[in-house]
N, C-alpha and C positions, 0 to 999 in steps of 0.2 A: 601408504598402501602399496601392497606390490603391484603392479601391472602383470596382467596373465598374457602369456605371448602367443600366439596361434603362429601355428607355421603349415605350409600346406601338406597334404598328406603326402606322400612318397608315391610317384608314377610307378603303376604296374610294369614289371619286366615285359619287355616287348617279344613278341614270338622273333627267334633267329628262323633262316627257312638257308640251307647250304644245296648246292649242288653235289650230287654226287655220280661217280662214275665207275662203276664195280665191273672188275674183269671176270666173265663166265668165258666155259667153256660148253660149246652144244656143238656137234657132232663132231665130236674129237679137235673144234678150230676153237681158236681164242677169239672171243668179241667181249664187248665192252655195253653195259646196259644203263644208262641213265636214271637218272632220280633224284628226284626234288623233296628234301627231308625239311619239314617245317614242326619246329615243336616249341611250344609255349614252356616255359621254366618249371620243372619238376615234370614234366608228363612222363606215365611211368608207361603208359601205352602208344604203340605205335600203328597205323594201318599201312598196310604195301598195300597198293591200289595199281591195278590193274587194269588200259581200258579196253574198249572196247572196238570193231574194227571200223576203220576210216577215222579213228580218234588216236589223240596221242593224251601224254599228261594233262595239256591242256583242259582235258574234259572234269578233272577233279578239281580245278580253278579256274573256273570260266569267269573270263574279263570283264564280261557285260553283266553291270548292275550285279558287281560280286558280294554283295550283301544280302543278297536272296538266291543266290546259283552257285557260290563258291563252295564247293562242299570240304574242301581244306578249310576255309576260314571260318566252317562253321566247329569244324572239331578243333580247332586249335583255340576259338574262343571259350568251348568249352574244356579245355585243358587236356584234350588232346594231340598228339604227334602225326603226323599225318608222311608217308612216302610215297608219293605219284611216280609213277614211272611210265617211260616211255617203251613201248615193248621192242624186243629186238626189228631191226626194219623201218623204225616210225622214229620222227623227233628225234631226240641227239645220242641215240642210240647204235649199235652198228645196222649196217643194213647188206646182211649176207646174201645170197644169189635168193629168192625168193624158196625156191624146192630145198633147201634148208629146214626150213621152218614147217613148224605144225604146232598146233596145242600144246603138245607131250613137250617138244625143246623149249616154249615158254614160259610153260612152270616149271623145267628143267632151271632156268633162267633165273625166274622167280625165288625159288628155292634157294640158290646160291647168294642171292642180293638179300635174302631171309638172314640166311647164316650169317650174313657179312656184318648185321646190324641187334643180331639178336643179344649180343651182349651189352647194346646199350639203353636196353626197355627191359622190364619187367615183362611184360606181355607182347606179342605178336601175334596179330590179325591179319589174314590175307582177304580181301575185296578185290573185287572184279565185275566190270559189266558187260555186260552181253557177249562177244565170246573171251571174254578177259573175264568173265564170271566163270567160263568154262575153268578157262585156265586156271584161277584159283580154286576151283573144285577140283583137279584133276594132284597140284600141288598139295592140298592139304589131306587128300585123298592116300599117296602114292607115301608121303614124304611124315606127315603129323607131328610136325614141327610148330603148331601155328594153336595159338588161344581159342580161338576164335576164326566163323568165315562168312562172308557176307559176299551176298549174291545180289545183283541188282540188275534188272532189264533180261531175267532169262530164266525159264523153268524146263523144265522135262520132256512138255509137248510143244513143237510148235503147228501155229496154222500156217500148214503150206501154201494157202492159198492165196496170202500174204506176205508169205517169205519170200517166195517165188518168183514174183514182180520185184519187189525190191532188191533181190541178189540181180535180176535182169537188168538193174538199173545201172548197173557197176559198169565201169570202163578197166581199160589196161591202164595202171599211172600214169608209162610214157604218151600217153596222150596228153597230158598235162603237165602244162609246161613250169604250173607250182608246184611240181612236187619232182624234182629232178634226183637221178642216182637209183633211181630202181629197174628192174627188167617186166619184163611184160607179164608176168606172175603175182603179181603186187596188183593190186584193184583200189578203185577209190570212187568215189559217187561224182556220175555228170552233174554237172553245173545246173542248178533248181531243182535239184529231186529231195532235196535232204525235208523239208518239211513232209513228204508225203512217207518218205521209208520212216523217219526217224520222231518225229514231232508232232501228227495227225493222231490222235481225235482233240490234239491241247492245242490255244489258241494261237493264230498266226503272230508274229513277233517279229516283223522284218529287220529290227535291229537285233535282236539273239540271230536270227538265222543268217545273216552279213554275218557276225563274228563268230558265228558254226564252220559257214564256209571259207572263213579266212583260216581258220584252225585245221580244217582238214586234213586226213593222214588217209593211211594205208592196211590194208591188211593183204597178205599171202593167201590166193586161194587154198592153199597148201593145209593152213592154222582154219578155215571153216571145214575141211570135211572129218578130221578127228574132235575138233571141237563139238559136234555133231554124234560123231560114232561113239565116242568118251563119255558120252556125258545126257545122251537120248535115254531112252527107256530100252535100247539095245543091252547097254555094257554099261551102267554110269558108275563115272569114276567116285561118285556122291555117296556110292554104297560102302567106303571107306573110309569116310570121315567120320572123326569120334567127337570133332568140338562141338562147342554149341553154332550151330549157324543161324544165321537172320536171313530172309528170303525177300525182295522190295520189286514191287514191278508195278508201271501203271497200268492204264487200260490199255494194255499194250495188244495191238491187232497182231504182230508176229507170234506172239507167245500166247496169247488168250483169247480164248470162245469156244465157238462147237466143236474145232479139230483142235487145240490146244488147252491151255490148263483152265481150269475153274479160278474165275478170279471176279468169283459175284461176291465174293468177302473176304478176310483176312481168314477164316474159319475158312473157310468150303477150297482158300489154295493150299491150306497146310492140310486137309486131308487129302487132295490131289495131289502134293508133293511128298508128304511125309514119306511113302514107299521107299524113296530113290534116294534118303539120306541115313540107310543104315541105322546107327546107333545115336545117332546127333542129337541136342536137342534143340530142334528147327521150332524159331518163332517166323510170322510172317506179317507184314504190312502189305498195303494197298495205297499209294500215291491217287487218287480220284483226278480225272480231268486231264489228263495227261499220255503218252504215249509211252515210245520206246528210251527214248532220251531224258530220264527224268529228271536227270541236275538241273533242265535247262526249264525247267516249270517251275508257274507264278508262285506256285505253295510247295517248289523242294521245302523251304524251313520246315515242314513240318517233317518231312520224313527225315530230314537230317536229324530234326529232335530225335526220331526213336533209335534211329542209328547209335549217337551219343550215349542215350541214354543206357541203349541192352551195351556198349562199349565200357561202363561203368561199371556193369554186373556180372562182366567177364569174372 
């Protein structure tokens, strides 16, 4: 009799994740913009990922319990490519004199780290959160280069009332002696404020919010008030996007309630937003239980599923 031989299956290809380092140029000077490209074998999609401010890349791989927060690891287990980047100023990015920067030079930025990669995906999706959501609105607005654009932590209205206190909360960097190499133009969050701007009405998590605060970055006042005028119910740069976009926000008290958008359903913020996206065609989620920072909530997996999912339908 023959003996039948089993032998074990063949380990899945492991996602590579390379550093990258793409030389732009914004306002007429050469800088250099970082990015962390992680793509599982065959992914024919890629996402630029953009964050948000007082975040750097980090915010798209968060360390702590990365099996329910990593939102790279979640699209690359679904066969997704994933580019995080550090915006110009933050993380291992350059960090030009602050009055450099605005919105407009980081999707300026964007745009070129777009080009630089677009011959090795099928598709390109620019994301962005919160005024990194500006900024790939303002990219795939200006430039429509991109498959796809995904929005997260930011709509068309905000509540002042809200915002307000929280931008109050901000310091000059150099006050802080972890975040060294920036001028007094560059803002970053005092020490304990991050759960009440970023994390409130979702549950306290003093271990997320330790590795929030060790992560911490910088943004340019410079990059909030065009982020702001670009991209408000002024001027938005939203009205120029032709791809399809996805819209993700939770109960987020800066962007949602009686002075900001409607976001009593998935329904009632896409007809509050639909206006400000042109020709697109804008699907919308609701993260439940959570605030401005949504990677960093108990149930991201679930919005990373729909993420994935409309990333497939592209």
């Amino acid at each position: 009799m023959l003996a039948t031989l089993f032998l074990p299956a063949p380990a899945a290809a492991a996602t590579t994740c390379e550093d990258l380092s793409v030389p732009v140029t914004v306002a007429l000077l050469p800088q250099t913009m970082h990015g962390r490209l992680c793509a599982p074998p065959g992914a024919s999609t890629v996402a630029v990922l953009i964050p948000g401010g007082t975040y750097n890349a980090s915010y798209w791989d968060i360390g702590y319990t990365p099996e329910i927060r990593s939102f790279r690891l979640a699209m690359n287990q679904a066969g997704l490519a994933t580019l995080a980047l550090d915006r110009l100023g933050t993380g291992s990015s350059s960090k030009p004199l602050s009055t450099l920067l605005s919105a407009s030079v980081q999707a300026t930025a964007a745009h070129q780290v777009i080009q630089s990669v677009r011959s090795r995906f099928a598709k390109v999706v620019v994301g962005g959160h919160s005024i990194g959501a500006a900024m790939a609105m303002i990219e795939a607005g200006r430039y429509r280069d991109v498959d796809g654009v995904l929005v997260t932590g930011m709509t068309h209205r905000m509540n002042l009332v809200s915002v307000i206190p929280t931008l109050a909360q901000m310091m000059p960097a150099p006050l802080d002696p972890a975040l060294p190499g920036r001028d007094a133009g560059y803002l970053t969050t005092n020490p304990g404020t991050r759960y009440t701007a970023f994390h409130t009405p979702g549950p306290y998590d003093a271990a997320a919010l330790a590795y929030d605060e060790s992560t911490k970055d910088v943004f340019a006042a410079t990059e909030a008030v065009d982020s702001l005028t670009l991209t408000t119910v002024v001027d938005p740069a939203s009205q120029q996007i032709t791809a399809p976009a996805l819209l993700v926000v939770g109960n987020d008290p800066n962007f949602c309630g009686t002075l900001g958008s409607d976001c009593s359903s998935p329904q009632a913020l896409r007809v509050s937003e639909a206006p400000f996206f042109g020709t697109a065609n804008l699907q919308t989620y609701i993260l439940n239980g959570y605030g401005h920072a949504i990677n960093y909530a108990p149930n991201a997996p679930t919005y990373f599923g729909v993420v994935a999912n409309w990333l497939k339908t592209l």
